[in-house]
ZADO-1210 file (C-alpha; in nm, 4 decimals, padded with zeros to 6 digits):
<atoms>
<atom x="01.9513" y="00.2839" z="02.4394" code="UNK" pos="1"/>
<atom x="02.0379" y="00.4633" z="02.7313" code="UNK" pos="2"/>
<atom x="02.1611" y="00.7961" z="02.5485" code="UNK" pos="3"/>
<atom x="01.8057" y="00.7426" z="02.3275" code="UNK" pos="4"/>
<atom x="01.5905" y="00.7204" z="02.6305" code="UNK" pos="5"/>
<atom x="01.7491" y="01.0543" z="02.7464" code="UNK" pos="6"/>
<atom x="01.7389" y="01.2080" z="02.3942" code="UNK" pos="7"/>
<atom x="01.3784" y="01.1426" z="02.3190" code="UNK" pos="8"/>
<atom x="01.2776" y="01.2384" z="02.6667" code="UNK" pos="9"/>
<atom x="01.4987" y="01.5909" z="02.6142" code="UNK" pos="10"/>
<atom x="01.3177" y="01.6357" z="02.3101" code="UNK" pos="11"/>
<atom x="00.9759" y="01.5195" z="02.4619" code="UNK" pos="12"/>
<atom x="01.0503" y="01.8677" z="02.7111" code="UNK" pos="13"/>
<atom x="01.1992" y="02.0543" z="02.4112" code="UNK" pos="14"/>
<atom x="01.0875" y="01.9839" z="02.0769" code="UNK" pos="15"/>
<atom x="01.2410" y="02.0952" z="01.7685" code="UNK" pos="16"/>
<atom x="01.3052" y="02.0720" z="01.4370" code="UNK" pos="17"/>
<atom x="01.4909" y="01.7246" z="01.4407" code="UNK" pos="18"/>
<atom x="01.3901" y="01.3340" z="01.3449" code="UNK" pos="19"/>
<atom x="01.3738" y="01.2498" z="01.7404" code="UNK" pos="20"/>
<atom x="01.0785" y="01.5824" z="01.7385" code="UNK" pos="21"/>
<atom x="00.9187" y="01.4003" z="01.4521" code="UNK" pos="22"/>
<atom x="00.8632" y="01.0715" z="01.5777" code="UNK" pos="23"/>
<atom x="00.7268" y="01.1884" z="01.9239" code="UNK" pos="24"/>
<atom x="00.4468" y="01.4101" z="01.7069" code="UNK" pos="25"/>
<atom x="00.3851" y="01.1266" z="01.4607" code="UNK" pos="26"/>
<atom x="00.0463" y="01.0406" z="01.4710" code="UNK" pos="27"/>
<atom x="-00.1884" y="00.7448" z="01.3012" code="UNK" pos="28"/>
<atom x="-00.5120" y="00.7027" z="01.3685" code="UNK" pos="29"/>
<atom x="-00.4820" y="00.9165" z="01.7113" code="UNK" pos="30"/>
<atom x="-00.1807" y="00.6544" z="01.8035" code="UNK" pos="31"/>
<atom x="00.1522" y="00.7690" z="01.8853" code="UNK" pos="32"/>
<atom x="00.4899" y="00.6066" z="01.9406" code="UNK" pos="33"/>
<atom x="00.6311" y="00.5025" z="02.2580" code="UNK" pos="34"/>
<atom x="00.9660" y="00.5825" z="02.3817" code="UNK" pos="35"/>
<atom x="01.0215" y="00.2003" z="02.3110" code="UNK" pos="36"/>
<atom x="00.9283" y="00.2251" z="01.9761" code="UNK" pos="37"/>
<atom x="01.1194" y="00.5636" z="01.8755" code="UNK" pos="38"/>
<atom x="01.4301" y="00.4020" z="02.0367" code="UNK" pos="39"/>
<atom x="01.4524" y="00.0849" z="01.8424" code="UNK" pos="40"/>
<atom x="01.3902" y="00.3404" z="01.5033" code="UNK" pos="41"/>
<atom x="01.6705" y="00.5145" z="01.6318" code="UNK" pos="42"/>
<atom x="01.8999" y="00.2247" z="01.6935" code="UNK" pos="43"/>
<atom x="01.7850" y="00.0168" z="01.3702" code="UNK" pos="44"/>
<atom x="01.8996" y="00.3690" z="01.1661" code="UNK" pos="45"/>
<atom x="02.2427" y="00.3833" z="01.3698" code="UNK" pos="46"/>
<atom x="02.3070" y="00.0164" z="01.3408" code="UNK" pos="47"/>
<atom x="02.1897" y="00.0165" z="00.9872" code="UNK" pos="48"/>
<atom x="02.3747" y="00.3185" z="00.8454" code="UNK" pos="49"/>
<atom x="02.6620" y="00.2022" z="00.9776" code="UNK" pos="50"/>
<atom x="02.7361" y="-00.1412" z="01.0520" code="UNK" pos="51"/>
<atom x="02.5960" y="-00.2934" z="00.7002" code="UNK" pos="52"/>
<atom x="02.7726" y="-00.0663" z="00.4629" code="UNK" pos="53"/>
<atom x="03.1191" y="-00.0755" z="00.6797" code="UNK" pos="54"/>
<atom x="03.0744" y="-00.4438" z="00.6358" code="UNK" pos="55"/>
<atom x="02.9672" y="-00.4908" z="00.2449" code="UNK" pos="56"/>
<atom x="03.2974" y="-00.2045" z="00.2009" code="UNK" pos="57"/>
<atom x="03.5018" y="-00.4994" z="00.3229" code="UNK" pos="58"/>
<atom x="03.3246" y="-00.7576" z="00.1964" code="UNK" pos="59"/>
<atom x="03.3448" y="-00.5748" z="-00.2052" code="UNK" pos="60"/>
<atom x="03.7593" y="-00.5863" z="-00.1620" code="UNK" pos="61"/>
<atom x="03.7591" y="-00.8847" z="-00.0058" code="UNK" pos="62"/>
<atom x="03.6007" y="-01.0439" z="-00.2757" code="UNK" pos="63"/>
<atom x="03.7617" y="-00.8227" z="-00.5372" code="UNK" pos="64"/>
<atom x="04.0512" y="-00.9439" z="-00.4027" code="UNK" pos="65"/>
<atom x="04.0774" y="-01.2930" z="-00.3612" code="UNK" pos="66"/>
<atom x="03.8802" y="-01.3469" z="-00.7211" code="UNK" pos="67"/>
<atom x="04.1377" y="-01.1681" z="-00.9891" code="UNK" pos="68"/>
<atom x="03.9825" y="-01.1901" z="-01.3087" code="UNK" pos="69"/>
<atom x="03.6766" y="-01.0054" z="-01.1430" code="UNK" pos="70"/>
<atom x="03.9027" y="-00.7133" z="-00.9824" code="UNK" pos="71"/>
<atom x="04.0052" y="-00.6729" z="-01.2939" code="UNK" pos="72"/>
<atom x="03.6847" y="-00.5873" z="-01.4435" code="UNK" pos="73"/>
<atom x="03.5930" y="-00.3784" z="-01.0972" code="UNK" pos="74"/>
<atom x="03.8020" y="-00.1646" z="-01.1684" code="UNK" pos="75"/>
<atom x="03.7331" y="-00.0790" z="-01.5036" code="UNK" pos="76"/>
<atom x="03.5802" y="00.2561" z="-01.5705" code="UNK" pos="77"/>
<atom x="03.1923" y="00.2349" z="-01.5117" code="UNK" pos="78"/>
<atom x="03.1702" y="-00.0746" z="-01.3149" code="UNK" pos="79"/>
<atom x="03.1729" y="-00.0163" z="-00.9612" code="UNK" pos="80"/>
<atom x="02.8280" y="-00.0221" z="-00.9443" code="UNK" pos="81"/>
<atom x="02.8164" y="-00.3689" z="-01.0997" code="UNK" pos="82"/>
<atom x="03.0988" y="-00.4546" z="-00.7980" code="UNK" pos="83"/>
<atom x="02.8493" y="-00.3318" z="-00.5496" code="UNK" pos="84"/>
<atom x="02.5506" y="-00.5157" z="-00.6642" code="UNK" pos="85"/>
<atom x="02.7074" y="-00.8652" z="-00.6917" code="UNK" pos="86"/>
<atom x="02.8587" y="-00.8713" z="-00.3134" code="UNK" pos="87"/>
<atom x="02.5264" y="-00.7449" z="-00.2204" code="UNK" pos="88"/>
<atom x="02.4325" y="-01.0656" z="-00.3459" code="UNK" pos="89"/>
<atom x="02.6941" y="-01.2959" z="-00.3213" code="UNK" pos="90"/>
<atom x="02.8697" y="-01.1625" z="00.0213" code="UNK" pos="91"/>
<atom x="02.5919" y="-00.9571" z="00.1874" code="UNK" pos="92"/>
<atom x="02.6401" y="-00.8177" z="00.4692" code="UNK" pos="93"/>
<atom x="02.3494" y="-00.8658" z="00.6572" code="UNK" pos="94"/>
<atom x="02.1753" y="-01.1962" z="00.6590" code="UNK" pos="95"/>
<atom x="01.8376" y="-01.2617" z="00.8227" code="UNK" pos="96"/>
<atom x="01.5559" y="-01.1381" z="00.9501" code="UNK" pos="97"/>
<atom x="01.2791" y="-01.2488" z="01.1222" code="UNK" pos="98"/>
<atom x="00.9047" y="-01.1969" z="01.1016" code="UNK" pos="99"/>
<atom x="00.5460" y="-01.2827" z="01.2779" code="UNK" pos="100"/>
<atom x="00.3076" y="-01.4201" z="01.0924" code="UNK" pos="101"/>
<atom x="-00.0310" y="-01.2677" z="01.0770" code="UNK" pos="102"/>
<atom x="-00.2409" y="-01.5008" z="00.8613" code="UNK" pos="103"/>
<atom x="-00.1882" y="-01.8366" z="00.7271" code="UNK" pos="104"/>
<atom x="00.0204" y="-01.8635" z="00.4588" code="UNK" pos="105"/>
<atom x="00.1333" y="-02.1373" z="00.2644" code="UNK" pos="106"/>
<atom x="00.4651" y="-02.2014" z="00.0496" code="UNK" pos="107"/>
<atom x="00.6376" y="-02.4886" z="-00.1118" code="UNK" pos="108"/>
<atom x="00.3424" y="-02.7061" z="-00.0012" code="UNK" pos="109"/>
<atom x="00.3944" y="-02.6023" z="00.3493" code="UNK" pos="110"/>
<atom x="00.1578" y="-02.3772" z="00.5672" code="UNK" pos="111"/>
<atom x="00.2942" y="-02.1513" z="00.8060" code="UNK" pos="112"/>
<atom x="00.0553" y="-02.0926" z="01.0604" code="UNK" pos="113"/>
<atom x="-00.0949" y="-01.7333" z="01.2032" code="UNK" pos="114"/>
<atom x="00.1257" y="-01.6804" z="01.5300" code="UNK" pos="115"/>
<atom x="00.4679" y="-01.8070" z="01.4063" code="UNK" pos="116"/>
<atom x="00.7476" y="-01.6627" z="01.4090" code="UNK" pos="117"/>
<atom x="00.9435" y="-01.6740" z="01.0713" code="UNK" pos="118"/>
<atom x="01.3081" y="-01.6505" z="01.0289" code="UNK" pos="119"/>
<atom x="01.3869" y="-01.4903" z="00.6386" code="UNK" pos="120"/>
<atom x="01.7087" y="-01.5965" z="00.5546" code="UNK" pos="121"/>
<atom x="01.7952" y="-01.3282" z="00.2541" code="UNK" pos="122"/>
<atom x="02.1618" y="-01.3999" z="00.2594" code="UNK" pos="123"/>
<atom x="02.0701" y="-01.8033" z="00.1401" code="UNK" pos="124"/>
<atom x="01.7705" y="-01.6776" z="-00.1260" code="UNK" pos="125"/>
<atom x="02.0867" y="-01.4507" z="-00.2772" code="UNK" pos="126"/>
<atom x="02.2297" y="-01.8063" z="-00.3280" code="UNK" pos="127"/>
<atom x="01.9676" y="-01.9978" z="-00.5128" code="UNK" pos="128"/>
<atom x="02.0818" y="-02.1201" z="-00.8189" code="UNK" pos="129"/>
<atom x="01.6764" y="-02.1620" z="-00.9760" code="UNK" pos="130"/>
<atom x="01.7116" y="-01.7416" z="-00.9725" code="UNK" pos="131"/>
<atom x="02.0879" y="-01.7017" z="-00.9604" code="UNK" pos="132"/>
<atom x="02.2949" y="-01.9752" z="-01.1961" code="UNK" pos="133"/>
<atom x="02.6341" y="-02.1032" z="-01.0474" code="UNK" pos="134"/>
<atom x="02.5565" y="-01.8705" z="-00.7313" code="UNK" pos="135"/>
<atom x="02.8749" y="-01.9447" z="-00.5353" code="UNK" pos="136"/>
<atom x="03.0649" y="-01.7703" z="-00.8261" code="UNK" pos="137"/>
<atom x="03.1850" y="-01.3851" z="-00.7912" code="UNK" pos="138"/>
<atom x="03.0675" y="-01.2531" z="-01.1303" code="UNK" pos="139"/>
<atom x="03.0199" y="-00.8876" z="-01.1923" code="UNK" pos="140"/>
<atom x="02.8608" y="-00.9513" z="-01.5179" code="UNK" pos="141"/>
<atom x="02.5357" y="-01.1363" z="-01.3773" code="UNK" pos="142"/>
<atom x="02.2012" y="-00.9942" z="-01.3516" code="UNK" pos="143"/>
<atom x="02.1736" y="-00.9019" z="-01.0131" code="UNK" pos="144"/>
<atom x="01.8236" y="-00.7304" z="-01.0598" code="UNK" pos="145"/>
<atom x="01.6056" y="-01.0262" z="-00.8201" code="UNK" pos="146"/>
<atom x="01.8682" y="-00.9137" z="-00.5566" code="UNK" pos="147"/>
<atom x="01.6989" y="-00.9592" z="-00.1946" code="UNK" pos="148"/>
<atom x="02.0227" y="-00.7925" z="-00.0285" code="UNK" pos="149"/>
<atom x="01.7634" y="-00.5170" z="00.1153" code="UNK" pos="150"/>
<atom x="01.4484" y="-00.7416" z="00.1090" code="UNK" pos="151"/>
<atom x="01.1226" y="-00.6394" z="-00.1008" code="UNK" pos="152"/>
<atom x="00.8150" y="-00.4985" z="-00.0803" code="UNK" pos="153"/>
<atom x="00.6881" y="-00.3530" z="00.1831" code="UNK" pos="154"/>
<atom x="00.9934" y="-00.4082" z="00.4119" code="UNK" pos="155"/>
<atom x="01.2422" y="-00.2957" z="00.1901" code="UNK" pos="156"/>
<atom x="01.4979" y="-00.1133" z="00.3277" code="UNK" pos="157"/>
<atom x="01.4942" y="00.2334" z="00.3624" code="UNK" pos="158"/>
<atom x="01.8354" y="00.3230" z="00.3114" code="UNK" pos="159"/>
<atom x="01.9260" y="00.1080" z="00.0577" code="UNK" pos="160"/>
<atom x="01.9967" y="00.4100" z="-00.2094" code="UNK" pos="161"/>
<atom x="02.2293" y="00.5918" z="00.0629" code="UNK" pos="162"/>
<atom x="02.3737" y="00.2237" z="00.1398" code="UNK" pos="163"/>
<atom x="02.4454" y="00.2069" z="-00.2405" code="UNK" pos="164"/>
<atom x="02.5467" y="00.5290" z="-00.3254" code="UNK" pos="165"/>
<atom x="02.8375" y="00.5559" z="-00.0002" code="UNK" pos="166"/>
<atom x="02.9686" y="00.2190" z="-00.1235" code="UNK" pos="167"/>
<atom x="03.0154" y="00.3131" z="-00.4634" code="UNK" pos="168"/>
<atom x="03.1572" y="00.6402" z="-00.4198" code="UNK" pos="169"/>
<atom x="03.4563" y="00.4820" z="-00.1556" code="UNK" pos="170"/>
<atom x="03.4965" y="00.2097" z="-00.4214" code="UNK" pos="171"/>
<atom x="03.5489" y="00.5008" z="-00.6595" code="UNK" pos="172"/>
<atom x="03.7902" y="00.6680" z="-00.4275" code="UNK" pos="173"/>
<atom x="04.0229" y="00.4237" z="-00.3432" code="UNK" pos="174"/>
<atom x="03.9981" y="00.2397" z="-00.7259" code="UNK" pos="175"/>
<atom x="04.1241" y="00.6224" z="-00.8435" code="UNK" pos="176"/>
<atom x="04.3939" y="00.6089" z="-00.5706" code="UNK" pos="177"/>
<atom x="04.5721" y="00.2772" z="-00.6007" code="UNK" pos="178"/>
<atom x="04.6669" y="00.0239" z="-00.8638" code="UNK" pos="179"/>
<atom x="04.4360" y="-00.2934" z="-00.9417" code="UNK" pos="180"/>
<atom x="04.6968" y="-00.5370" z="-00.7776" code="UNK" pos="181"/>
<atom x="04.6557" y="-00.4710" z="-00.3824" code="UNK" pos="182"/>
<atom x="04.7028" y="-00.7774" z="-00.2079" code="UNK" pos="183"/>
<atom x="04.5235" y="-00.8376" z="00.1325" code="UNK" pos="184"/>
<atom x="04.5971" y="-01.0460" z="00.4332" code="UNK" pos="185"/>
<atom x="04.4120" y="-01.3440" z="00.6437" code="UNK" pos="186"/>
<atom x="04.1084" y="-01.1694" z="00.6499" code="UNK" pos="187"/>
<atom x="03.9322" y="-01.1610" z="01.0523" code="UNK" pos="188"/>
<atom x="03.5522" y="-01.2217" z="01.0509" code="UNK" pos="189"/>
<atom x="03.2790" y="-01.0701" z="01.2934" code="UNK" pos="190"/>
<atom x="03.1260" y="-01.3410" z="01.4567" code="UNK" pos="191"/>
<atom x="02.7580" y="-01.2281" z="01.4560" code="UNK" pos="192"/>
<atom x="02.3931" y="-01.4201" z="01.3789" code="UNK" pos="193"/>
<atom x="02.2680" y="-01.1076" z="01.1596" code="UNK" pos="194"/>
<atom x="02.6285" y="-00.8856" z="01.0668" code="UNK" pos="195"/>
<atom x="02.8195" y="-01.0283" z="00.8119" code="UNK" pos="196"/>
<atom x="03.1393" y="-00.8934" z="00.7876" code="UNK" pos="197"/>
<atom x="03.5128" y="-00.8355" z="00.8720" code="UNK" pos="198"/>
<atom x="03.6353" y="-00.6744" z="01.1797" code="UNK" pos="199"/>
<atom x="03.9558" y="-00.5900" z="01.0048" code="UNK" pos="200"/>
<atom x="04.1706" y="-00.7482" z="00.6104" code="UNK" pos="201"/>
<atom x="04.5139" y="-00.6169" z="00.6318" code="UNK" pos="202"/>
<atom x="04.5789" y="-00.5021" z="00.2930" code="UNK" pos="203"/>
<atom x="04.8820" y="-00.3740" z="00.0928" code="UNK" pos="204"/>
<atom x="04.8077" y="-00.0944" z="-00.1928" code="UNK" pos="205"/>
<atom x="05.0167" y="00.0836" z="-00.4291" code="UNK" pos="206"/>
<atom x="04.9591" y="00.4317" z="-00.5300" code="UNK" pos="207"/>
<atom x="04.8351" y="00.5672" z="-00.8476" code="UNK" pos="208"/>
</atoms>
């Protein structure tokens, strides 16, 4: 935040023709972003393009790995993307959000008053067997479609299509350059209340 605050207030003395320049002349109904708010756009896009699709990368071979019969099928041609969409939903890595609540709602008989603050728990809906039948099972040939890996509506997230698109191309990549039967090691997990993920799987490959 440091480097942001000193980036945004370089670009505040020198604008230019850059995403920092952009969100200091962004304008809605004469309002304009803070430095605050430009900051935590910056940080959600580093975090975001980073983080996550490092994580759901090690989460797809993880998975791939320890569940055979579905590697198998991963790495036939055409299904990568099909590899990508199910440990979006079964291992995803991010998990929660949080939201305040601007007007009464009410769901599952239960109202949520104006003022609260709502923790989403995505990760959990990806699990619910009245949307997603046996949900704890790996299976590349479900229908993935009610996904909520990168939430919905309004808040969906804006780099979902790049998130997809890098992890199927390095899924691509390394399924072209090694043979279906890698093994991996004891896998190390992040410890984190949002990231899902592995800090590192010690894996052994053979080459095509």
């Amino acid at each position: 935040m440091t480097y942001y605050g000193q980036l945004i207030a370089d670009r505040r003395a020198r604008p230019g023709d850059d995403m920092v320049s952009a969100l200091i002349a962004a304008e809605i109904d004469g309002q304009r972003l803070s430095d605050q708010d430009i900051g935590a756009v910056l940080l959600l896009l580093g975090v975001a393009g980073n983080e996550s699709t490092t994580k759901i990368l090690g989460n797809a071979w993880y998975q791939a790995a320890v569940h055979p019969g579905q590697r198998r099928i991963a790495f036939q041609p055409g299904r990568i993307g099909d590899w990508v969409e199910e440990t979006l939903r079964c291992d995803s890595s991010g998990q929660m959000t949080a939201r305040l609540v601007t007007s009464d709602v009410e769901w599952h008989d239960t109202v949520v008053p104006a003022g609260s603050r709502l923790l989403l728990i995505f990760a959990a809906a990806n699990h619910d067997p009245r949307v997603f039948p046996n949900p704890e099972m790996f299976d590349l040939d479900r229908d993935t479609s009610r996904t909520l890996a990168f939430g919905t509506g309004p808040h969906f997230c804006l780099g979902a299509s790049l998130a997809r698109l890098e992890a199927r191309i390095v899924l691509e990549e390394l399924v072209a350059a090694v043979h279906e039967d890698y093994g991996v090691g004891t896998p190390v997990r992040v410890h984190h209340p949002n990231i899902h993920g592995l800090s590192s799987l010690p894996t052994t490959v053979k080459a095509r």
